[in-house]
N, C-alpha and C positions, 0 to 999 in steps of 0.2 A: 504494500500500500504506500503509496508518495503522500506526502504531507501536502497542503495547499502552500500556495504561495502568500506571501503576506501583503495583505492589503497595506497601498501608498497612500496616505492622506498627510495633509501640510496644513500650515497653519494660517493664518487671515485675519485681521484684524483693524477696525478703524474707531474714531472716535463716537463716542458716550452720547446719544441723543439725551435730552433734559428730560425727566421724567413727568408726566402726568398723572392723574386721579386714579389710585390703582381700580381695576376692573371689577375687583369683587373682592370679599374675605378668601385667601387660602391657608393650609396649612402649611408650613415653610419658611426659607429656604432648607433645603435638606445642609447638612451643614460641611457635606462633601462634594457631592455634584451639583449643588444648588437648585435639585430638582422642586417644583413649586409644590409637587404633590406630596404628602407625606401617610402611611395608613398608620391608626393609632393599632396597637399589635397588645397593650395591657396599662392599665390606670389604677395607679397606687394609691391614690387622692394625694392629699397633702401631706407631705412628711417632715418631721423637725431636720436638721442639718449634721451629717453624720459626721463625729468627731467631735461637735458642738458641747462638750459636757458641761452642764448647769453645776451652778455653785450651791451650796449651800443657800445661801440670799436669793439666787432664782429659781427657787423651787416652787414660789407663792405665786409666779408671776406667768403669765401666756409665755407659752416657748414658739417663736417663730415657724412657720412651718411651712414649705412652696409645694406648688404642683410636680407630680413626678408619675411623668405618662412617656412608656415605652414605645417609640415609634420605628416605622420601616420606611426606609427610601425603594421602590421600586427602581429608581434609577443605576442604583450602583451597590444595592442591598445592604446597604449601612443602616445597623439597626441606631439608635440616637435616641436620647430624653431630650422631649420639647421645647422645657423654660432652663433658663440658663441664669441662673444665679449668682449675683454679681463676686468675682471673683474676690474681693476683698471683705466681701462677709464669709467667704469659704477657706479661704489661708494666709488673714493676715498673722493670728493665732492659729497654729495647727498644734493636736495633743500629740501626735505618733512621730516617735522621733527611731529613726532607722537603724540606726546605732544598736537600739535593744533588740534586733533579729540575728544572735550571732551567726548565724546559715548565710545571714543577703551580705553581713559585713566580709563572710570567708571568701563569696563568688563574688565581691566588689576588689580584694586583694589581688584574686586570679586572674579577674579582667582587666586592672590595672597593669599587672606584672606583663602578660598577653601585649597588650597594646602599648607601653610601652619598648617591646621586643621588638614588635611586629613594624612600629613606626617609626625606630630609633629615633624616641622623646630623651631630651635631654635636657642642661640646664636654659639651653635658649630658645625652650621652646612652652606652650600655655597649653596647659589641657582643664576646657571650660565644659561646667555641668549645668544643666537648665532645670531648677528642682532639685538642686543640690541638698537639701535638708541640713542634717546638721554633719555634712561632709563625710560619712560613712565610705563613700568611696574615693574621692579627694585627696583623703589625706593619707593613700596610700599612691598616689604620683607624690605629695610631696615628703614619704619618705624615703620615696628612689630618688629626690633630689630635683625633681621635675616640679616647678612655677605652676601654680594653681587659683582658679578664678570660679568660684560659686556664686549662683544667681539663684537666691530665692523669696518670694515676698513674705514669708511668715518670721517677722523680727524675734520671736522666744528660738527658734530653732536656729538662726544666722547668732545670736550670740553665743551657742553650742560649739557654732562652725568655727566661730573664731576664736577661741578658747581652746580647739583640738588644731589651732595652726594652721588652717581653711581660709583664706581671703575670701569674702563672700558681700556679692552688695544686697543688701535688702531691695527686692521689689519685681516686678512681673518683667520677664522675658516676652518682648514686639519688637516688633520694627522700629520703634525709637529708640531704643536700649541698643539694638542694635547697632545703629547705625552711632548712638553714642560711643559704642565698643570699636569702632571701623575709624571714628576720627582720632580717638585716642592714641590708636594703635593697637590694640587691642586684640590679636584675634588671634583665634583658636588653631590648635594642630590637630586636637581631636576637640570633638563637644559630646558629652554625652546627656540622652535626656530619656532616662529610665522611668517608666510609669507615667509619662508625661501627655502624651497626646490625649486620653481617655477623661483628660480634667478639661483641656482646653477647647474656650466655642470654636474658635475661627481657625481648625485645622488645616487650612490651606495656608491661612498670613503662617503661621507656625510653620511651617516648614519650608523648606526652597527645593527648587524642584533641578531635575539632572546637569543643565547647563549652567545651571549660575551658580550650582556647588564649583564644576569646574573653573569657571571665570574668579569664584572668591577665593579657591585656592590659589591660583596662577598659572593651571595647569595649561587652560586654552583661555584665548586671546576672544573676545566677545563676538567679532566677526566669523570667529568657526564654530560658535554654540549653533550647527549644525548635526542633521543624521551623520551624512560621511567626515563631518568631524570629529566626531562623538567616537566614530566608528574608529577611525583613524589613531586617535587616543588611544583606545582600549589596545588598541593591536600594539601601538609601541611600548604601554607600560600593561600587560597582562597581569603582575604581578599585585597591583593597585585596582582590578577590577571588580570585585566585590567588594571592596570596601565600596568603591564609587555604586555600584547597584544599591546594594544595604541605605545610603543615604538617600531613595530616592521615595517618598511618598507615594507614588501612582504606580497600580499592579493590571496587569493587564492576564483576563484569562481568557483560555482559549477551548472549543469542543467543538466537535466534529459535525460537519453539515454532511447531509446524502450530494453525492455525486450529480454532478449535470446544473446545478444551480448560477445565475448568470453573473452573480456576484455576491458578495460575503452580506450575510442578512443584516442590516441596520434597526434602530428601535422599532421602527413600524414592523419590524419580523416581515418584509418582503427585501431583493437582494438590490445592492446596491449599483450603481451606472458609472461605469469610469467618467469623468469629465461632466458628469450630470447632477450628481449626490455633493448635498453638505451637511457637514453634522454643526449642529447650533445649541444654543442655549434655549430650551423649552421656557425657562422663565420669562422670555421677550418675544422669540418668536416661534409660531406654535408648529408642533411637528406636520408635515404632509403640504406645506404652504409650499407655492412656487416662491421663489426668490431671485431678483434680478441683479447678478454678483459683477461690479463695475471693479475693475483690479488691473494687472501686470502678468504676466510671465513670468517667471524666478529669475533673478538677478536681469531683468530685461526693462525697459522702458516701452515692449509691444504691449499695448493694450489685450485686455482680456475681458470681453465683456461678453455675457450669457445670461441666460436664462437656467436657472437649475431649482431642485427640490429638499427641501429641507427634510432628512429621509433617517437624520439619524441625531447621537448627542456623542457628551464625552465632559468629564470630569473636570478637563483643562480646559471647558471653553465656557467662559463667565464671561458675560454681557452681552451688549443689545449688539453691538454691530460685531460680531467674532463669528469667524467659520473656519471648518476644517473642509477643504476641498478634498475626493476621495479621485485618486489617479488612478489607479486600477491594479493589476498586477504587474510584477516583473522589475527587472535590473531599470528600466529605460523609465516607467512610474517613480519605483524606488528614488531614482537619480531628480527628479521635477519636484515629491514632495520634500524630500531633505535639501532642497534649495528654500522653496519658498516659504519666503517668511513678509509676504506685503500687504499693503494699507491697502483699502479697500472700500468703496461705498455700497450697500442693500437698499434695496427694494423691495417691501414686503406687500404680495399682494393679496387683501382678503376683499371677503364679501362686503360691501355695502352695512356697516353696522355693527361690521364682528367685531366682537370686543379683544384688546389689544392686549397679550398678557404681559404683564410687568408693567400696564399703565400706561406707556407710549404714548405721545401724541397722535392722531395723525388727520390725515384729510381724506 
C-alpha cells in the first residue's frame, strides 16, 4: 500500500476589517482553533477555587464560587472549561509548593542533568522556567553552575525560590514580559514550562509556533521561516530536530481515506480542489461560501486573482481576512505552498441578509 501524498496548502493573509454588531449570542471562541461553536459535554455549576483554602476568619463568610462547564471544540477536539477566571484570583497566593513531591523534585534533577548534557548549558548561558514555583527544578541548573531565571506570579512561593538561590520575578509570563526579557537581554537557552498550558486562557499568545522559535534562537534568518527552509535546517542540524518539533504547539493527524477520492476531505467532509479550496476562519467567514481571493504568486509581483470556496479550517488561521490556499499534491505544489506567504484582499459572497459571522460589516 503507498501512502498518499501530502497535501500543499500556504498561507495568506491581509488586514483586520473593523468589527461590527456581532450576529447573535454564541458559544466561544474555542480557545485553540477559535472555532465559534463550542458543545457543553458536563456542568459542575458553580465551584469555590481549588487551592483557595479558607482561614479560620472565613469560614462565616460566602466563599467565592465561578461556573465550571466542561466543553468540546468540534473543530480541533479540545475539550476546554468555558469561564476563565481571572488569573490573579487563581495564583497570586498559591498553597502547593513543588518542593514537597520528592518523586517531581528527583525527575526535575534528571531532567536538568539531561539537558544540561544534551545542550552543553554552561556558565554563559540562562535556563528560564515559566511557572517556576518555588524553583524545584531550577535550582538544580544552578547547582551544575548554570545562570537561572524563574517566572512566576504567586509572590508566597517566589520568596521560597529565592531563598533556595532561584532568581525569580514575580508575575504572569505574555508577550510583555517577554518582550521585557528580549530588551534586556534576557533570553533563554532552554525555557521550560511544566504543567503550564492546562492553566493558561490564551494558549496560542503562550506559545510560539515553528518558525519564530527558529528566528528567536538565530538559527534561521526570518526570510527563510519557510517549508524548504525549515526543511533545509532540519537536514543540516538532524541532531537539534526534536528538540525543535517538541517546541512546537500545532499537531497534525493523519487517517486513511478509500482510494479514488479527488482530493484530501476538508471540514465540509467532501475532497478538496487544487487551486480552488481555502481553508479560513469559520468565526468571520462561514464555511461552503465562495470567496473572491485578490493576491500574488509566491515571491512574484503576477497577480493572482480567483474565485474559490471556503471548503475547509485550521488552527493557525485567526481572522477575518487569512487563508490557506490548498495547491494540490506533489514536489511542484509542495515547492508554490512553502513559498507563499502574501497579503491579500477577500470577497465574501453571501445571500442578501445573511448574517455575517464575527459581526463584519458589510453591504
Amino acid at each position: 500500500m503507498t501512502a498518499p501524498l501530502p497535501r500543499a496548502i500556504s498561507h495568506l493573509d491581509g488586514p483586520e476589517p473593523q468589527p461590527g454588531r456581532p450576529a447573535g449570542p454564541l458559544i466561544g471562541p474555542c480557545r485553540s482553533c477559535g472555532s465559534a461553536t463550542l458543545y457543553p459535554v458536563l456542568d459542575l455549576g458553580a465551584m469555590p477555587l481549588a487551592n483557595a483554602v479558607l482561614t479560620e476568619a472565613g469560614l462565616g463568610r460566602p466563599e467565592p464560587r465561578h461556573p465550571l462547564e466542561v466543553l468540546f471544540c468540534p473543530g480541533c477536539a479540545l475539550v476546554q472549561i468555558g469561564t476563565t477566571v481571572a488569573p490573579e484570583d487563581l495564583f497570586s497566593h498559591y498553597a502547593y509548593f513543588s518542593s514537597y513531591a520528592t518523586t517531581a523534585v528527583e525527575c526535575a534533577e534528571s531532567l536538568a542533568v539531561s539537558v544540561i548534557q544534551r545542550r552543553g548549558l554552561g556558565p554563559g548561558s540562562l535556563a528560564m522556567e515559566v511557572a517556576s514555583n518555588d524553583g524545584y527544578l531550577l535550582r538544580h541548573y544552578v547547582a551544575q553552575g548554570v545562570p537561572v531565571l524563574g517566572i512566576d506570579p504567586a509572590a508566597n512561593v517566589v520568596v521560597a525560590a529565592e531563598a533556595a538561590g532561584v532568581r525569580t520575578i514575580c508575575g504572569f509570563f505574555g508577550p510583555e514580559l517577554a518582550e521585557e526579557l528580549r530588551a534586556s537581554g534576557r533570553m533563554a537557552d532552554v525555557l521550560h514550562a511544566n504543567n503550564v498550558l492546562a492553566h493558561v486562557p490564551d494558549v496560542n499568545g503562550f506559545a510560539s509556533a515553528i518558525g519564530r522559535v527558529l528566528v528567536d534562537r538565530g538559527d534561521l534568518a526570518l526570510e527563510q521561516a519557510s517549508m524548504q527552509g525549515i526543511k533545509a535546517w532540519a537536514r543540516r542540524h538532524p541532531e537539534q530536530l526534536n528538540d525543535l518539533l517538541n517546541s512546537n504547539p500545532s499537531y497534525v493527524f493523519f487517517r486513511e481515506l478509500p482510494a479514488g477520492l479527488n482530493g484530501p476531505l476538508g471540514a465540509l467532509g467532501v475532497p478538496l480542489t487544487a487551486g480552488r479550496s481555502i481553508a479560513i476562519d469559520p468565526r468571520h467567514v462561514p464555511l461552503g461560501a465562495p470567496v473572491f481571493v485578490a493576491t500574488t504568486w509566491p515571491n512574484s509581483p503576477k497577480p493572482l486573482n480567483r474565485l474559490m470556496l471556503a471548503q475547509d479550517t485550521g488552527g493557525a488561521i485567526r481572522g477575518a481576512v487569512r487563508a490557506d490556499f490548498f495547491w494540490g499534491y506533489g514536489d511542484a505544489a509542495g515547492r508554490e505552498a512553502g513559498r507563499m506567504k502574501q497579503a491579500l484582499r477577500m470577497w465574501v459572497l453571501l445571500p442578501h441578509g445573511y448574517p455575517v459571522p464575527g459581526g463584519v460589516a458589510h453591504q
